[in-house]
C-alpha positions as semicolon CSV with decimal commas, in nm:
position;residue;x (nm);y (nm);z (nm)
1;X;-4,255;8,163;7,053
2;X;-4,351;8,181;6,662
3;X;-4,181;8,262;6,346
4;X;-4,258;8,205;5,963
5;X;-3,986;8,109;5,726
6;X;-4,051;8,178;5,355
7;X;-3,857;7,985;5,065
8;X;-3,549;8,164;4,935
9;X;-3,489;8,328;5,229
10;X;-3,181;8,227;5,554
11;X;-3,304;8,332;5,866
12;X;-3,123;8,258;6,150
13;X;-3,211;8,230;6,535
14;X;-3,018;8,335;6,813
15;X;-3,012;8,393;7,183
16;X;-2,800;8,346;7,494
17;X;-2,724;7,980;7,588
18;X;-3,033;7,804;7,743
19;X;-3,291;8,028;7,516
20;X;-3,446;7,720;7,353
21;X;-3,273;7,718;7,031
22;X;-3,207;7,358;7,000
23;X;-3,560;7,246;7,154
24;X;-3,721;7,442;6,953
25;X;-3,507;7,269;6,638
26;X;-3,603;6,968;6,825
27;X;-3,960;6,995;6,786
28;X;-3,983;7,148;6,450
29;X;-3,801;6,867;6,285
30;X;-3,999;6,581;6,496
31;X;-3,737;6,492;6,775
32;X;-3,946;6,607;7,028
33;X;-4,336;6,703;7,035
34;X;-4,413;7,063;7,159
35;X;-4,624;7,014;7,408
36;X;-4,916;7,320;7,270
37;X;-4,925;7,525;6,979
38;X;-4,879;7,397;6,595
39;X;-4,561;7,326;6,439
40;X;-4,724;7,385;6,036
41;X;-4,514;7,297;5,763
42;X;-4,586;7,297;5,371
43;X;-4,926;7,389;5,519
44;X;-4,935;7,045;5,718
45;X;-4,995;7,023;6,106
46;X;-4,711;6,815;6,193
47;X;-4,674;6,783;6,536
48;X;-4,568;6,427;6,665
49;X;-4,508;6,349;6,350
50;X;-4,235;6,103;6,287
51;X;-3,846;6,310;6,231
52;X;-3,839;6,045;5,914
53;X;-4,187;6,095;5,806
54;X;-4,092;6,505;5,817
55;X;-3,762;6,446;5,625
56;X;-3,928;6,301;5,355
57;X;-4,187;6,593;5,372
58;X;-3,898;6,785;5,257
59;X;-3,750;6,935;5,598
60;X;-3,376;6,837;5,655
61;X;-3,122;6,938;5,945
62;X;-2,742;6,900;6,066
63;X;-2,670;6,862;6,406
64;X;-2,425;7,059;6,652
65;X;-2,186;6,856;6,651
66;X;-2,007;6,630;6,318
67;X;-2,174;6,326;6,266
68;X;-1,996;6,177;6,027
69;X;-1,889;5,795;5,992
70;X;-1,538;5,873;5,986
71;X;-1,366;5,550;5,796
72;X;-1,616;5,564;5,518
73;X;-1,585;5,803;5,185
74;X;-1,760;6,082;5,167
75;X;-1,932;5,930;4,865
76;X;-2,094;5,654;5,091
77;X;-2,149;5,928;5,447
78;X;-2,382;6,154;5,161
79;X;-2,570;5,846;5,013
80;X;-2,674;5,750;5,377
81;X;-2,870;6,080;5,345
82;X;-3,006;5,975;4,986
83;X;-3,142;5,639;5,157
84;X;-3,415;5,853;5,292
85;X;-3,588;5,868;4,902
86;X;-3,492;5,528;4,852
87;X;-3,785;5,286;4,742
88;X;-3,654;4,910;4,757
89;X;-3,766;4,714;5,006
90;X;-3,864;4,334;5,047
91;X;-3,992;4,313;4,673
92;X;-3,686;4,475;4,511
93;X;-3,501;4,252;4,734
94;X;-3,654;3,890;4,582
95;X;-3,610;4,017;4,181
96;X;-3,299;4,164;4,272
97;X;-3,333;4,560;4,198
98;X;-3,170;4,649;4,469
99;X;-2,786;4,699;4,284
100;X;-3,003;4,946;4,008
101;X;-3,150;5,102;4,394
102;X;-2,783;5,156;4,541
103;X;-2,653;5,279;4,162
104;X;-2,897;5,577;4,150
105;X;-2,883;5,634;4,557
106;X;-2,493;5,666;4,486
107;X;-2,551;5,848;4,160
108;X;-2,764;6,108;4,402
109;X;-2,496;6,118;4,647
110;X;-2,201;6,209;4,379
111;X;-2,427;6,501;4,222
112;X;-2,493;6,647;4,578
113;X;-2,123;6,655;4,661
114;X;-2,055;6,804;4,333
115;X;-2,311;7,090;4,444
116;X;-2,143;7,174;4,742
117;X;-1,830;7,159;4,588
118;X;-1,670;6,882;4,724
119;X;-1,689;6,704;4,418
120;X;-1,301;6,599;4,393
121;X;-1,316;6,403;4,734
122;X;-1,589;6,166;4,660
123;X;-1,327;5,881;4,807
124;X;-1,181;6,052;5,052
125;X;-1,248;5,932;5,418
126;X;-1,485;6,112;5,556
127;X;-1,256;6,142;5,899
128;X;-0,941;6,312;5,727
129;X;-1,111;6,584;5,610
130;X;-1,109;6,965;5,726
131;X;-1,379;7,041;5,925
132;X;-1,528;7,295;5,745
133;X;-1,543;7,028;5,472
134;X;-1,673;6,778;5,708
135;X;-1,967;7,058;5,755
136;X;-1,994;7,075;5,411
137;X;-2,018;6,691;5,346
138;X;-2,271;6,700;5,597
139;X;-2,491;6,960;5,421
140;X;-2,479;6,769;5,146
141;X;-2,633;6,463;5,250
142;X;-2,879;6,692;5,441
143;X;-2,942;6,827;5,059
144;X;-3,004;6,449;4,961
145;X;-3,308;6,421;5,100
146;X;-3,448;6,680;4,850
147;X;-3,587;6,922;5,121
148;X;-3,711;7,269;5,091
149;X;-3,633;7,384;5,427
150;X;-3,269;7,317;5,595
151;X;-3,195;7,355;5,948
152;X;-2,859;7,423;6,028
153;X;-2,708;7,405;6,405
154;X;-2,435;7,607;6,444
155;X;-2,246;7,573;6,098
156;X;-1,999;7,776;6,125
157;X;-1,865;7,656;6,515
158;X;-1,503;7,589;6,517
159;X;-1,427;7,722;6,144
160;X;-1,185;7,894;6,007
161;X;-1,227;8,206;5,819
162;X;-1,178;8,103;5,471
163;X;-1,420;7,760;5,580
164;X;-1,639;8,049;5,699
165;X;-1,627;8,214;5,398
166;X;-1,706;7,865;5,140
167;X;-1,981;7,799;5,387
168;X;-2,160;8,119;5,373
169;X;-2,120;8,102;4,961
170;X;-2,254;7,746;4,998
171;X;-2,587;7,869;5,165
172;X;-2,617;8,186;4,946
173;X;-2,659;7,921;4,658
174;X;-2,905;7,779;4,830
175;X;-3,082;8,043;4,919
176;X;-3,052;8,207;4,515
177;X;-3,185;7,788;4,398
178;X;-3,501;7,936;4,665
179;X;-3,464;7,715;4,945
180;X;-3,545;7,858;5,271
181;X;-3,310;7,786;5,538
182;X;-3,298;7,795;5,979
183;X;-2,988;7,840;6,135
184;X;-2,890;7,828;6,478
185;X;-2,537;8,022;6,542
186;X;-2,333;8,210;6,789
187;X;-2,116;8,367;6,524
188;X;-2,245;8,792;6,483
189;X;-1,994;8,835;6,190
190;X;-2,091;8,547;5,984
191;X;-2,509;8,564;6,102
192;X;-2,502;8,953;5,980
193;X;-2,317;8,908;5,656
194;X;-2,536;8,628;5,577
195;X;-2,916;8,593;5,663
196;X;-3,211;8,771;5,542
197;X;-3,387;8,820;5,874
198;X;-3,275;8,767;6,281
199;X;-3,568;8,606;6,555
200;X;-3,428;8,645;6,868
201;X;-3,463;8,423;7,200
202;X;-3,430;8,447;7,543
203;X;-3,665;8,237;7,826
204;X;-3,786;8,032;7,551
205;X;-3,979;8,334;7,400
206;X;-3,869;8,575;7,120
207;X;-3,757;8,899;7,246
208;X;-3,668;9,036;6,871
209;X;-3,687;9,014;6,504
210;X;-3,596;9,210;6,192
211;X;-3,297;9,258;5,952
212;X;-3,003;9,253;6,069
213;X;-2,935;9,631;6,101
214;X;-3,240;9,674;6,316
215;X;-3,139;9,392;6,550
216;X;-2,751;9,471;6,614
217;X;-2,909;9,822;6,706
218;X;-3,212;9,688;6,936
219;X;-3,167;9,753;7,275
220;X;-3,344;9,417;7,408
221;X;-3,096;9,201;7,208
222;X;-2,803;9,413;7,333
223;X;-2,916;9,358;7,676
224;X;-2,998;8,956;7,620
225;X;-2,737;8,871;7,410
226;X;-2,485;9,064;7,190
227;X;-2,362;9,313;7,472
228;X;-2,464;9,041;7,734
229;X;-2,064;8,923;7,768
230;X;-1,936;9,307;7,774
C-alpha cells in the first residue's frame, strides 16, 4: 500500500469494509506503528512517532464517529484543539501568564469557528447542534492545530444533503487556502463531486487510483467496491 498526497489537493480513499482504511489512518497519524515500510511526512520519517508529536508537525484528523464534549460551547470543544500550540506550562503557571495563554488559545478557537462558518454559535452547546454542524465544529478544532494535512473519517456519514453540501464547500476552501486533505468515505456522490484524485483498497493493498472519471469506470473498483452491493 502507498500513496502521495500533495498540498492543495483532497484525495480521498475508499474500499469495501475491512480494506484497511482506518488502520492505515491509524498509522499515518501515529495511533498505531506500521509494522514495515515508511510513513514520510513534511519529508520526516515518522513512524512511532508520538500522534501529539505528529499533530504539532502539522498533521490533524477527525474521527468516525462525533467526539464532541456535548455540555460545553462550541467556543471551549474548538479551543481544546488550539491547546495543542499552547506554550504555558509550570513557568507561566508561577508568574501567572496563563489567563494571557487561555485569552489567545480562545481568541484561536473563535477565528477557526468563524472560518468554518459557525461563527454565530460560539456559545452554543456543543450537544444541541445539527450534526453536520457538530462535523463542522469538529473540523474546526482539527484546523486549530495549524496543520497542513487533514484527515477526515467519513465526514459526510449520516448528513443531510444541504449538511453535505456546506461540508463539501467547507473543504473546497481548504483545499483553494492549499491544504492537502485525506478522506475516508463511503459516500460516491459526495467523493466524485469533491476530490481531486481516488486510491482505492481492498486486502489492505490498493487495487486503483486516478480521477474520479477513470475510477467510477475501472473495472477492478466495480468489482471490489462500487458494483460490489449490485
Amino acid at each position: 500500500m502507498n500513496l502521495t498526497l500533495r498540498a492543495g489537493e483532497i484525495l480521498a480513499l475508499i474500499g469495501p469494509n475491512g480494506a484497511g482504511k482506518s488502520t492505515l489512518f491509524n498509522q499515518l497519524s501515529g495511533v498505531d506503528r506500521p509494522t514495515s515500510g515508511d510513513v514520510i511526512f513534511m519529508g520526516e520519517r515518522i513512524n512511532g512517532v508520538p500522534s501529539r508529536r505528529i499533530a504539532r508537525m502539522g498533521m490533524s484528523r477527525t474521527f468516525q464517529h462525533v467526539k464532541l464534549l456535548p455540555g460545553m460551547s462550541a467556543l471551549e470543544n474548538v479551543a481544546i484543539g488550539a491547546h495543542l500550540r499552547g506554550s504555558s506550562g509550570i513557568l507561566a503557571s508561577t508568574l501567572h501568564t496563563e489567563r494571557t495563554e487561555e485569552a489567545r488559545l480562545l481568541s484561536e478557537a473563535r477565528r477557526q469557528l468563524e472560518r468554518v462558518g459557525l461563527g454565530d454559535y460560539l456559545y452554543e452547546e456543543a450537544g444541541s447542534l445539527a450534526l453536520g454542524q457538530q462535523r463542522i465544529l469538529e473540523i474546526a478544532r482539527a484546523l486549530c492545530a495549524d496543520p497542513v494535512l487533514l484527515l477526515l473519517d467519513e465526514p459526510a456519514a449520516g448528513l443531510r444533503l444541504k449538511e453535505k453540501q456546506a461540508l463539501a464547500d467547507l473543504l473546497r476552501k481548504l483545499r483553494d487556502e492549499g491544504m492537502a486533505i485525506l478522506l475516508v468515505e463511503h459516500d460516491m456522490d459526495f467523493v466524485m463531486g469533491l476530490v481531486d484524485r481516488i486510491t482505492v483498497m481492498e486486502f489492505g493493498q490498493k487495487i486503483a487510483e486516478g480521477l474520479p472519471d477513470a475510477i467510477q469506470s475501472n473495472p477492478a473498483v466495480l468489482q471490489a467496491y462500487l458494483g460490489g452491493a449490485e
